[in-house]
ROLUMSE-661949 format. One record per residue (C-alpha): x, y, z. Coordinates in steps of 0.001 Angstrom, whole numbers, plus 500000, padded with zeros to 6 digits. Layout:
N
XYZ...
This chain:
111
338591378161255381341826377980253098344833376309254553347983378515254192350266376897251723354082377284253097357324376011251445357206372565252123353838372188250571355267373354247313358785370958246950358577367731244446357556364758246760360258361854246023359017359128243726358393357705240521357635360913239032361404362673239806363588359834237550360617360513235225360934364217234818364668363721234432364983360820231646362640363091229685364756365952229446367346363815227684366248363740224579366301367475224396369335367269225721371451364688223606370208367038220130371405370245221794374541368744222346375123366707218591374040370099216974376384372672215206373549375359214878373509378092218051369507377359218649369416373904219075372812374568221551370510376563223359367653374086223490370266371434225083371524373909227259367734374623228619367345370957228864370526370797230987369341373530233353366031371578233928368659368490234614370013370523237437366278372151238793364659368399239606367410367648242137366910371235243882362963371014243439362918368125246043364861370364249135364373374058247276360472375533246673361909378269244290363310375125242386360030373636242376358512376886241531360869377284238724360460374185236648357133375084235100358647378391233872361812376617232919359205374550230942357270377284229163360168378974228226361660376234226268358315375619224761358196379257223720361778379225222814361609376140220863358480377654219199360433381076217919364039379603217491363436376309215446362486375593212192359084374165211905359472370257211520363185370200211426364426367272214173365610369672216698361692371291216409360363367791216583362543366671219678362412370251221578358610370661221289357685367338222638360269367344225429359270370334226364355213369773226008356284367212228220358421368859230927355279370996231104353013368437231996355198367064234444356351370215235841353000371807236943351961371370240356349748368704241554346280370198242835346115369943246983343159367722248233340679368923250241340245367102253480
């Protein structure tokens, strides 16, 4: 039989992985805020928002819940909103790819 997830089960579990998922947003970050185009702006501005969601993810589940969505909207953002192979593209996709990854949840062991 299933075990009932509940709201603790779903917050970020402190370690290596938290600085992680916030030095990688950085990058993202850092172009948004050099740029003088609107779309990169946003990008930074995205990246900043995922700068505030890893602190809440560890006490908040919506937090948690929120940072893969946070994630695949910037990819799809960056996507739409960038030039193809411009810098901002480059440094948006790949932080963002990457926010992915390390957003999604870890799968629960069976015991």
């Amino acid at each position: 039989m299933p075990a009932q997830l509940t709201a603790r089960d779903l917050l970020q579990v402190p370690g290596r992985k938290v600085p992680v998922m916030t030095l990688a947003a950085l990058p993202a970050l850092v172009v948004g805020m050099s740029a003088t185009e609107t779309a990169p702006q946003i990008g930074g501005s995205i990246a900043l928002l995922w700068l505030i969601l890893v602190p809440c993810s560890l006490f908040q589940a919506w937090a948690a819940i929120a940072l893969p969505v946070v994630a695949g909207g910037f990819l799809v953002f960056t996507m739409l909103a960038l030039p193809f192979n411009s810098a901002p593209f480059v440094v948006d996709f790949w932080t963002s790819v990457l926010l992915l990854g390390l957003g999604l949840p870890r799968p629960q062991r069976s015991s």
